[in-house]
C-alpha positions in Angstrom: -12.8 -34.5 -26.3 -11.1 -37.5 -24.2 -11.7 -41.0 -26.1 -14.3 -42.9 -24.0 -15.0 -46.9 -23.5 -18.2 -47.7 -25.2 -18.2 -51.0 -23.2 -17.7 -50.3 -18.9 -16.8 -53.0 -16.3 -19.9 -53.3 -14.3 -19.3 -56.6 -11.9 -17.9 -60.1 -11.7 -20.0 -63.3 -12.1 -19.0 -65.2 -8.9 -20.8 -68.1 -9.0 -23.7 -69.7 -10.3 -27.1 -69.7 -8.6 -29.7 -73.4 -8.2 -29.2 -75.3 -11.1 -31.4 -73.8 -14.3 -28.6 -71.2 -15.5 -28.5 -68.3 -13.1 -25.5 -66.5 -11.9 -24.4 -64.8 -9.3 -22.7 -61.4 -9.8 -20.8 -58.6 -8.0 -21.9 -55.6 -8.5 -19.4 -53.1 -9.4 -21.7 -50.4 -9.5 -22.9 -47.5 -7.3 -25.6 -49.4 -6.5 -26.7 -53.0 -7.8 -29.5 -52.6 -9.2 -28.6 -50.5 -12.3 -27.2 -54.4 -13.5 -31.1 -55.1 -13.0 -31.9 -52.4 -15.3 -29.7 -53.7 -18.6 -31.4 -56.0 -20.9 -27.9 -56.4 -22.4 -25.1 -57.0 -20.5 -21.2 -57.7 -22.5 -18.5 -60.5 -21.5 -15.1 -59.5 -23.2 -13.9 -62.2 -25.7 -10.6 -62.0 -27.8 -13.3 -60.8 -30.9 -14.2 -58.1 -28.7 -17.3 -57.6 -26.6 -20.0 -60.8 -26.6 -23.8 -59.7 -26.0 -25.8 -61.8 -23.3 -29.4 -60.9 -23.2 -30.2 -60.7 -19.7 -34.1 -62.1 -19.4 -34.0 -62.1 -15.4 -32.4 -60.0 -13.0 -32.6 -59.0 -9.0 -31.1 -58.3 -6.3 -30.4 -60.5 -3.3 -28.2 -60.0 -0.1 -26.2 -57.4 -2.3 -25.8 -59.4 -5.1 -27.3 -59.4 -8.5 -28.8 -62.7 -9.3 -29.0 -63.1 -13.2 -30.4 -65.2 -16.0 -29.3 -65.2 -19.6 -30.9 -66.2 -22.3 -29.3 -69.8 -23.8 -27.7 -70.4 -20.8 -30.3 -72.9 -19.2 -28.3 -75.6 -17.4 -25.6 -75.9 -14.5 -23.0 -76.2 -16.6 -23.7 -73.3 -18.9 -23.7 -71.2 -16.0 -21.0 -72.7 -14.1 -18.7 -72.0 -17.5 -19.3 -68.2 -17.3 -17.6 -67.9 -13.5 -15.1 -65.5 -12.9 -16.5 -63.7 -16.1 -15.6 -59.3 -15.6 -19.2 -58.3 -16.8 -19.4 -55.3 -19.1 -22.5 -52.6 -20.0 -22.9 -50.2 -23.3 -22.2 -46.6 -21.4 -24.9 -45.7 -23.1 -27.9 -48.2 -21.5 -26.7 -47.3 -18.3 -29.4 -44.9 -16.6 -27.6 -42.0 -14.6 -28.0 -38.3 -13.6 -26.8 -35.5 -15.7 -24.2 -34.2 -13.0 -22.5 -38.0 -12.5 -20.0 -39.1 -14.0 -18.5 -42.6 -14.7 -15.6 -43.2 -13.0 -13.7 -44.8 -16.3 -14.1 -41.3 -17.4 -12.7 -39.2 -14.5 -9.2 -41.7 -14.5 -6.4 -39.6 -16.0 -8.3 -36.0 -15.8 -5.9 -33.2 -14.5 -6.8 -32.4 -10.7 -6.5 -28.2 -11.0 -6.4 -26.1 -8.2 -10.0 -23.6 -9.0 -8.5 -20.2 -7.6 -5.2 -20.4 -9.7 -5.6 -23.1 -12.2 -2.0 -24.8 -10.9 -2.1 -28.6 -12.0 -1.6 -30.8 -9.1 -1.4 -33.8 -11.5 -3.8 -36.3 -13.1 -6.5 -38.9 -11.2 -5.0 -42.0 -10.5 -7.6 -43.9 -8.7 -11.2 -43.8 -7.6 -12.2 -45.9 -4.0 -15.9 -46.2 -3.2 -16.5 -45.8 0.6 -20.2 -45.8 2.2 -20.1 -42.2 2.9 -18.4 -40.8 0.0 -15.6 -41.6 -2.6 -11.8 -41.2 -2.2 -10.2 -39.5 -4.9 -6.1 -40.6 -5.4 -4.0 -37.8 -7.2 -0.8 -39.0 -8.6 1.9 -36.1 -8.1 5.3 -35.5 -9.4 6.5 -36.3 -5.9 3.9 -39.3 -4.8 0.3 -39.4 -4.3 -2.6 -37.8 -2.2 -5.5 -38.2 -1.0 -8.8 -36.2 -1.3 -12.1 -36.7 -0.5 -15.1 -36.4 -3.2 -16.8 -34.3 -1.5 -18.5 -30.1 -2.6 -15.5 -28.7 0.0 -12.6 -30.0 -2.1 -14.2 -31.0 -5.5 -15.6 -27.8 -6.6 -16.1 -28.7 -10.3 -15.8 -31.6 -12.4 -15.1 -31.3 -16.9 -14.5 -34.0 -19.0 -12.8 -31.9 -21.0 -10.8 -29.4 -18.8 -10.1 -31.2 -15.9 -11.2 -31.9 -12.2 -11.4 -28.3 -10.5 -10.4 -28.7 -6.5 -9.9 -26.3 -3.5 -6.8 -28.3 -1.1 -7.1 -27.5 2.5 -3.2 -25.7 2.9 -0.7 -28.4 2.9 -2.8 -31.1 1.4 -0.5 -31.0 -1.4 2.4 -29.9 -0.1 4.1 -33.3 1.9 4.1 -35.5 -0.9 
């Protein structure tokens, strides 16, 4: 079994929101309001991970306003900007076939009808309609779409299972 983050990278405090304490954070997310969802949300300190009990949270214009408890003023608030925002895997709500995409970086990409390794997952970039999946090669990198006509399977533990169009791998 492949050693997993207990802590993941869910946003980016931005800025701070009116003057009582609130903050304004990107959601790195699917969608932004599974930040509403935490009561606990994690900055990264040199100790390790920092709890922040959230006691407000929403949305607005695509960005998760929130309010911590003990931070109460401007300047509180105005100290945690620029902060990478972290959740416990394990609060995060999520469907049994998803997958977090901390998890799927560095999984072998395997052809499903003859089990050839094209190479490992590099990157992961979130598009409207779907996501982009970058496979890093012995000869450079490719491109493939996460969708059920390439990505036919996905294990944690074996690999990502996908059926290339011809030549998707062969011009790298």
């Amino acid at each position: 079994m492949r050693y997993m983050d207990k802590y993941l990278q869910i946003g980016k405090i931005v800025n701070t929101h009116g003057f009582r304490g609130d903050v304004k954070a990107q959601s790195w997310c699917d969608f932004p309001e599974v930040m509403t969802e935490l009561d606990v949300i994690y900055r990264k300190t040199k100790d390790g991970y920092s709890p922040l009990t959230v006691q407000k949270a929403s949305v607005h214009k695509g960005m998760v306003l929130l309010k911590f408890a003990g931070i109460d003023d401007f300047d509180k608030a105005n100290a945690l900007r620029e902060e990478v925002i972290y959740a416990d895997r394990d609060h995060i709500v999520r469907e049994d076939d998803s997958f977090f995409i901390a998890d799927l970086i560095g999984l072998k990409v395997i052809d499903v009808d003859d089990n050839k390794v094209y190479g490992v997952l590099k990157d992961v970039t979130q598009y409207g309609i779907h996501d982009i999946y970058t496979v890093k090669t012995e000869k450079g990198e490719v491109l493939i779409p996460a969708v059920k006509e390439f990505v036919k399977k996905i294990s944690l533990e074996e690999g990502i299972f996908v059926k290339p169009i011809e030549g998707m791998f062969d011009e790298v």
